[in-house]
C-alpha positions as CSV (number, residue, x, y, z in Angstrom):
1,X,166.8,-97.7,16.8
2,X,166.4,-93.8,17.1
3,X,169.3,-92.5,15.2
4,X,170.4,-88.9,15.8
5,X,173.9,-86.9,17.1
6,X,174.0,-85.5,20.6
7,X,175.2,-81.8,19.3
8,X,175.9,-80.2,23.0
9,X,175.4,-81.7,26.1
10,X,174.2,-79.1,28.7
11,X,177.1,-79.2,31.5
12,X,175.2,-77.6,34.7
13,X,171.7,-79.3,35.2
14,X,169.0,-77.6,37.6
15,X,166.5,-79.7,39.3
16,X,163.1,-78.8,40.5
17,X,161.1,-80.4,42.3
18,X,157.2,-80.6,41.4
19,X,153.9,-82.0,41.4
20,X,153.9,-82.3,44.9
21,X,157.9,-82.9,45.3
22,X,157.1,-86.5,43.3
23,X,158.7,-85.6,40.2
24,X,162.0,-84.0,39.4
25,X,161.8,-81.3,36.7
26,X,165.4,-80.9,34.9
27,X,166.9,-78.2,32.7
28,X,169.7,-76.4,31.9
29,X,171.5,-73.8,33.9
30,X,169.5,-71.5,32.2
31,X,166.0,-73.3,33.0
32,X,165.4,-74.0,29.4
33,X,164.1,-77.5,28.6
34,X,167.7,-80.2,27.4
35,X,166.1,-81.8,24.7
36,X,165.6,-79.7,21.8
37,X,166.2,-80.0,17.9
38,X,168.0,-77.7,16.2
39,X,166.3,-74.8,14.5
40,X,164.5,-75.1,10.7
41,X,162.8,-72.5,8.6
42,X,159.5,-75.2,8.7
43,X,159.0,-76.3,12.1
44,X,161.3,-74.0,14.0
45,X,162.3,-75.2,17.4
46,X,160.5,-78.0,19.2
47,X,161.7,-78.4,23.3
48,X,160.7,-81.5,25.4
49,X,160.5,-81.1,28.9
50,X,162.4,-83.8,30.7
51,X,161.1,-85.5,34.2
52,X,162.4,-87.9,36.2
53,X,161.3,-89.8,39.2
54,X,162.0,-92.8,41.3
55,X,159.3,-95.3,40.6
56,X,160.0,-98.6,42.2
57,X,163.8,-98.3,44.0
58,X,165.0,-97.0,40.3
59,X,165.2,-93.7,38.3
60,X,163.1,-93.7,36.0
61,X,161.8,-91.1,33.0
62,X,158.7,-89.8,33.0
63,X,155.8,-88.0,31.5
């Protein structure tokens, strides 16, 4: 089980289309990536990109 707490849910996604319209590239309103952790003096921010596509009839996250 990943444990965590969802701090802020973005409320206005963007989606882009990409790698030849196949995948779906989502991010804030502000085109920065929606997963991110919060800030620390060590490792500072670390952001990971989110894509989605429809593999088989169903949505599906990708990579």
């Amino acid at each position: 089980m990943i444990k965590g707490k969802l701090e802020k849910m973005p409320t206005n996604f963007t989606f882009k289309l990409v790698a030849n319209d196949k995948l779906i590239y989502v991010t804030d309103a502000k085109g920065n990536d929606v997963i991110k952790t919060k800030s620390s003096k060590d490792a500072g921010v670390f952001e990971i990109p989110v894509y989605i596509s429809k593999i088989n009839e169903k949505w599906t996250l990708v990579r």
